[in-house]
C-alpha positions as CSV (number, residue, x, y, z in Angstrom):
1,X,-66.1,-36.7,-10.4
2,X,-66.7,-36.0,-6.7
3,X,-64.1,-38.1,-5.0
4,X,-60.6,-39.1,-5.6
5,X,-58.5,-41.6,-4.4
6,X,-55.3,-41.0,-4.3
7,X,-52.5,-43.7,-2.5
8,X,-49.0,-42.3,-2.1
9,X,-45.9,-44.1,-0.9
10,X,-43.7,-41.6,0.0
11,X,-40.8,-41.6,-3.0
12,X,-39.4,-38.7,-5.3
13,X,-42.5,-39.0,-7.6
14,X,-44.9,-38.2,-4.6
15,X,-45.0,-34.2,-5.0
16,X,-45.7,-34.9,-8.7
17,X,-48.6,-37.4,-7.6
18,X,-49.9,-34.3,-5.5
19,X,-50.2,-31.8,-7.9
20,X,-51.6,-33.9,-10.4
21,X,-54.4,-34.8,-7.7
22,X,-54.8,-31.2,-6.6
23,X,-55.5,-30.0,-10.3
24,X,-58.1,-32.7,-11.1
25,X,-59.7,-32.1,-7.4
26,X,-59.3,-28.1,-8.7
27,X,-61.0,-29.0,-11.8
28,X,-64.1,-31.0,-10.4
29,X,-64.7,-29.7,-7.1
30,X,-63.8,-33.3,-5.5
31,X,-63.1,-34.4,-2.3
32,X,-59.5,-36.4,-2.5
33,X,-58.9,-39.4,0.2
34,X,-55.3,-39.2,0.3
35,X,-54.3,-42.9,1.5
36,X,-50.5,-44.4,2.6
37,X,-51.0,-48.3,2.7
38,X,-48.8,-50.2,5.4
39,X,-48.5,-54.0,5.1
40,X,-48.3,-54.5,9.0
41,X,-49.0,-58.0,9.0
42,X,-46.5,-58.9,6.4
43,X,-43.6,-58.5,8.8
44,X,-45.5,-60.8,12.1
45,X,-42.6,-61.2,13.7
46,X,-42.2,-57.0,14.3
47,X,-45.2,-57.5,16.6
48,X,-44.2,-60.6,18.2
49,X,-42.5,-60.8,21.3
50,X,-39.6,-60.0,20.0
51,X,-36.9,-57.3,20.7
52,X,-38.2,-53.9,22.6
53,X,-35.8,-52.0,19.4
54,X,-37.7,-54.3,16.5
55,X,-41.0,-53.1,17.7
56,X,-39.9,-49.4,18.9
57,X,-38.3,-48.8,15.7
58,X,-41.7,-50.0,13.8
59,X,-43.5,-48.2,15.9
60,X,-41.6,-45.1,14.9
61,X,-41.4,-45.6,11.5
62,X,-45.1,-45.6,11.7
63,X,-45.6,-42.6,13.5
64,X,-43.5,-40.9,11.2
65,X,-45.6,-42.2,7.9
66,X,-48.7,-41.1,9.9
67,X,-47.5,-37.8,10.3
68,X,-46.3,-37.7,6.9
69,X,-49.9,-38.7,5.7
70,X,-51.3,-35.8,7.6
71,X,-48.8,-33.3,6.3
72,X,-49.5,-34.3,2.4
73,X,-53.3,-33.4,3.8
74,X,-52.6,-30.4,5.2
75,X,-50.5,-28.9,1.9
76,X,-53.9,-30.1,-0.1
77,X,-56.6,-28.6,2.3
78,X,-54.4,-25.4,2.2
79,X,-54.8,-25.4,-1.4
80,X,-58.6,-25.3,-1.0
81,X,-59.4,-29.1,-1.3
82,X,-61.4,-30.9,0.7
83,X,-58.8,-33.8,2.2
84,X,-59.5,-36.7,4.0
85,X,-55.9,-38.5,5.1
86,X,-55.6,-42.4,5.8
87,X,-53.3,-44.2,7.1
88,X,-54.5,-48.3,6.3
89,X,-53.2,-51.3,7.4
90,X,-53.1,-54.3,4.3
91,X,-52.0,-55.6,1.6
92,X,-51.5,-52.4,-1.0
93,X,-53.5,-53.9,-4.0
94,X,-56.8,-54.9,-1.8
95,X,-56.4,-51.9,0.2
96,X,-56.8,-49.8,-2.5
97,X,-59.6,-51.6,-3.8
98,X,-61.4,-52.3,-0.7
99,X,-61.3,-47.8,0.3
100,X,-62.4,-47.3,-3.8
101,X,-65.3,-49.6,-3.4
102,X,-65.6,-47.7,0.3
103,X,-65.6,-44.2,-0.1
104,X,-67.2,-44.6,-4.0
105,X,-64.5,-43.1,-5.6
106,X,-64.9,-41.6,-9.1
107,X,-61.2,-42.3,-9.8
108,X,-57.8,-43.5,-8.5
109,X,-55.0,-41.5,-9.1
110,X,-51.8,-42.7,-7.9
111,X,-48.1,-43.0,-9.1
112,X,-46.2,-45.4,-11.5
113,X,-42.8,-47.1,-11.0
114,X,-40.2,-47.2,-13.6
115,X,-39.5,-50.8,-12.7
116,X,-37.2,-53.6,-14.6
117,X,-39.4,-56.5,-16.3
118,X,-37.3,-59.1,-13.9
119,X,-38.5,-56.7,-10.6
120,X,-42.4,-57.0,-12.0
121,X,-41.5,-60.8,-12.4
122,X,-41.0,-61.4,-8.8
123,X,-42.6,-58.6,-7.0
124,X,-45.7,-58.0,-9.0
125,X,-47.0,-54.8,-10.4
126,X,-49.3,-53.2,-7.7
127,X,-50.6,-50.8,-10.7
128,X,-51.8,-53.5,-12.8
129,X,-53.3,-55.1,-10.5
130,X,-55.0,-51.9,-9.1
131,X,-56.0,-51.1,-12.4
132,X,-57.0,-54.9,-13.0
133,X,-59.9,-54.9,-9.7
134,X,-60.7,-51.0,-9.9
135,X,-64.2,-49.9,-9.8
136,X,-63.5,-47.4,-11.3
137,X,-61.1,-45.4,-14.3
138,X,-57.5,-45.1,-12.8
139,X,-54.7,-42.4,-13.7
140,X,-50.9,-43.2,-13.3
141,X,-48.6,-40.6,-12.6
142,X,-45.2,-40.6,-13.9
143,X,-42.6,-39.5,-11.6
């Protein structure tokens, strides 16, 4: 298992997520693409011509997930594994499907939401559906 792919969003279970990936990437010498997914298109009118604040305070908020990306890289690669950090712009379940099938990943490894049933109802469960299209075996993490 060479390369790992391994999407975090940033929430309490994310340090968790991170050891789990650096063990596995420990265990089989792999290279781990560490990927945060932003839907930028599903908020159009951010990027409109709308208020100066609406798109300075996207644009912050991005900055500050890219830096966050970068940082989760840096704690990996100063552990000794080979890290490659994305930031990606898309829709979460094809974005995650579309940089496995990219990068040929041996595995996704990413965390899983303790969610109510009406909550999966109405907003979907991106790990199903990851695990649904994967090209390949996929480990949840608890937080």
């Amino acid at each position: 298992m060479k390369t790992i792919l391994g999407p975090v969003k940033f929430s309490p279970g994310t340090d968790k997520l991170l050891e789990v990936i650096e063990k596995m990437a420990r265990c089989f010498e792999s290279t781990v693409y560490l990927m945060h997914c932003e839907n930028l298109l599903q908020e159009p009118a951010d990027f409109s011509a709308g208020p100066r604040e609406v798109r300075d305070r996207v644009a912050q908020e991005l900055k500050g997930e890219l830096h966050e990306i970068h940082h989760k890289g840096e704690e990996l690669r100063a552990a000794g594994i080979t890290t490659i950090s994305l930031l990606v712009d898309g829709d979460v379940v094809d974005t995650i499907i579309k940089q496995a099938n990219k990068i040929k990943a041996d595995m996704i490894i990413m965390g899983a939401r303790n969610r109510s049933l009406i909550s999966e109802m109405i907003e979907g469960n991106i790990g199903i559906n990851v695990l649904r299209k994967a090209p390949c075996p996929v480990l949840f993490v608890k937080p």
